[in-house]
N, C-alpha and C positions, 0 to 999 in steps of 0.2 A: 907533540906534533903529530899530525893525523901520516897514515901512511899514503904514498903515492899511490895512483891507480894502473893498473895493467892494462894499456888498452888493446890487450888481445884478448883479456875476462869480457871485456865490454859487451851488453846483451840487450840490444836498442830495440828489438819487439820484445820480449819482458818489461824490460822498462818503460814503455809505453802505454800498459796494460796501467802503470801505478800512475807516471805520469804525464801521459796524454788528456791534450786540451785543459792542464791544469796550470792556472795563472800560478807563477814559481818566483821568487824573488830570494837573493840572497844575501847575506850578513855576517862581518867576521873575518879572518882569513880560512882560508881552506885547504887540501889538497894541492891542488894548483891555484894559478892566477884565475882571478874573478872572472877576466873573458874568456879563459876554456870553460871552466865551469858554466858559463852562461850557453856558451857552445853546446857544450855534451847536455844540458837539459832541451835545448830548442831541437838537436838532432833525436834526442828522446821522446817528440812530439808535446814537450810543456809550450808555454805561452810566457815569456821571460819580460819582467820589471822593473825598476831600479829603485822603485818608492812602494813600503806596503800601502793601501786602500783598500776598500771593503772588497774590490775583485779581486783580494790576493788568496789565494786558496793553499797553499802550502810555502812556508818560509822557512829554508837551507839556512842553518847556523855554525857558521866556523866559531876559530878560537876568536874572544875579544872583541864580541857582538856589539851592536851602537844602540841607537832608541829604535831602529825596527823592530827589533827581539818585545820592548816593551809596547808599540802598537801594536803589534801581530797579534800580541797576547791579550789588546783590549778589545781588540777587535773579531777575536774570536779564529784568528786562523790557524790550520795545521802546523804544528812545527817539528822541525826533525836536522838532525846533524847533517854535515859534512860527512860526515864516516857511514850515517843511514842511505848518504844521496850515493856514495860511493859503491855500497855493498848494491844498492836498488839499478844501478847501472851494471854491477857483475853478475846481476840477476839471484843473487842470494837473500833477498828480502820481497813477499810478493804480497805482502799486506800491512803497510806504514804503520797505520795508528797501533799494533800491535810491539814495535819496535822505537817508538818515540823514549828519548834520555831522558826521564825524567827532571836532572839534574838540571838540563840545560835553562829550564822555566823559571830557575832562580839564580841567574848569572847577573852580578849587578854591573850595573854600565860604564859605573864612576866609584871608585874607590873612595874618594875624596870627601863624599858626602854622605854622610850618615842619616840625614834626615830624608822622610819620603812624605810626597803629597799624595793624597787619594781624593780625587773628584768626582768618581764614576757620580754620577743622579746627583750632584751638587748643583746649588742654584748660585751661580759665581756674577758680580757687578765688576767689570771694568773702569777705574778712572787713569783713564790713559790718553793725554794731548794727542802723541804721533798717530796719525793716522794708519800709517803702513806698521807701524809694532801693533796696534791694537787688532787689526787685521790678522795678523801672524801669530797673535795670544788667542787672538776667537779660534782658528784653526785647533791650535793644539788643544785648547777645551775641551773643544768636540769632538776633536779626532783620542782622547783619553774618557768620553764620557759624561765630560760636563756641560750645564747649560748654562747658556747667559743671560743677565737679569739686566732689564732696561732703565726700570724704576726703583731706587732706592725704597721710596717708600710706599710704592704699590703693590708689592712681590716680596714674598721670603727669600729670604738674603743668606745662603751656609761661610759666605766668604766673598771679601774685595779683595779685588788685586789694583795696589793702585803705585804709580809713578810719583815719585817724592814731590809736592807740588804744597805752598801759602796753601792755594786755594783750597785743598780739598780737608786742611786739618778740621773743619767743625764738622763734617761726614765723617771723619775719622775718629772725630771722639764720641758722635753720636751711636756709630756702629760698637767701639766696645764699654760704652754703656748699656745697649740691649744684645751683650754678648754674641757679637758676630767678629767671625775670623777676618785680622787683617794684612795682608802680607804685601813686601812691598815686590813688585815687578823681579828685579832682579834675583830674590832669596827664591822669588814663585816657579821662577825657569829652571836654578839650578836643581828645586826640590820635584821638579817635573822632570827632568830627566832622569834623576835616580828612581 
């Protein structure tokens, strides 16, 4: 458990120096409750978020991170603890990226599941009926790196994701006959989270 903060340490132009105008977003438990901590970075001049996206510029990780931790890291953003956000607040930290836990980069989200997907630059075909799940899978593609493919057999195909469907088994045996990955919906979300 991280220790509490002193907020008579507390050093709010120091800490604006690291992070002011920096989109900030948090993950995890922490210190304190999520809304002080959201507090003590917007009174430190950050830009506070509840979802990472490509304007997230630095992402605060407590104990017991979720899938933030895993966009942030697809997406390319700063990360740094709970304990780096704390010290950076008592003004004993005045340059992050030299202080980031290395550790923290490989904290996995779900114990439960052993297996992982990688799609970064995959060329992924959806055969998904619901419209609002297919919606909600195209997201997460993209937002982990992968692209989507329109045409089975117009475009290279690295993987389908597809919803258990009569319909679609003669695309499904065609795909591993010219060995393409086929996974169904469900196994694809939980292997996307871990």
């Amino acid at each position: 458990m991280q220790d509490r903060i002193d907020y008579k340490k507390i050093d709010f132009n120091s800490a604006r120096e690291i992070l002011g105008g920096k989109n900030v977003v948090f993950t995890g438990r922490g210190f304190l409750v999520r809304g002080e901590l959201m507090r003590l970075a917007r009174q430190a001049g950050a830009n506070v978020d509840t979802v990472v996206t490509k304007k997230c510029d630095l992402l605060i990780v407590g104990e017991k991170p979720g899938s933030k931790l895993r966009k942030a890291k697809v997406l390319g953003c700063e990360i740094i603890t709970t304990n780096d956000f704390k010290d950076i607040l008592e003004g004993k930290i005045s340059n992050v990226e030299n202080d980031i836990d290395e550790d923290i980069l490989n904290i996995n989200t779900n114990e439960n599941i052993n297996e992982v997907i990688y799609i970064l630059r995959k060329n992924i075909l959806l055969l998904i009926n619901n419209e609002a799940i297919k919606m909600k899978t195209i997201r997460n593609i993209k937002l982990n790196g992968g692209n989507i493919i329109e045409n089975f057999e117009e475009e290279k195909v690295d993987l389908i994701v597809y919803q258990p469907s009569s319909k679609i088994t003669n695309i499904l045996d065609k795909a591993k006959k010219d060995n393409i990955n086929t996974i169904s919906l469900g196994v694809f979300n939980k292997m996307l989270m871990n």
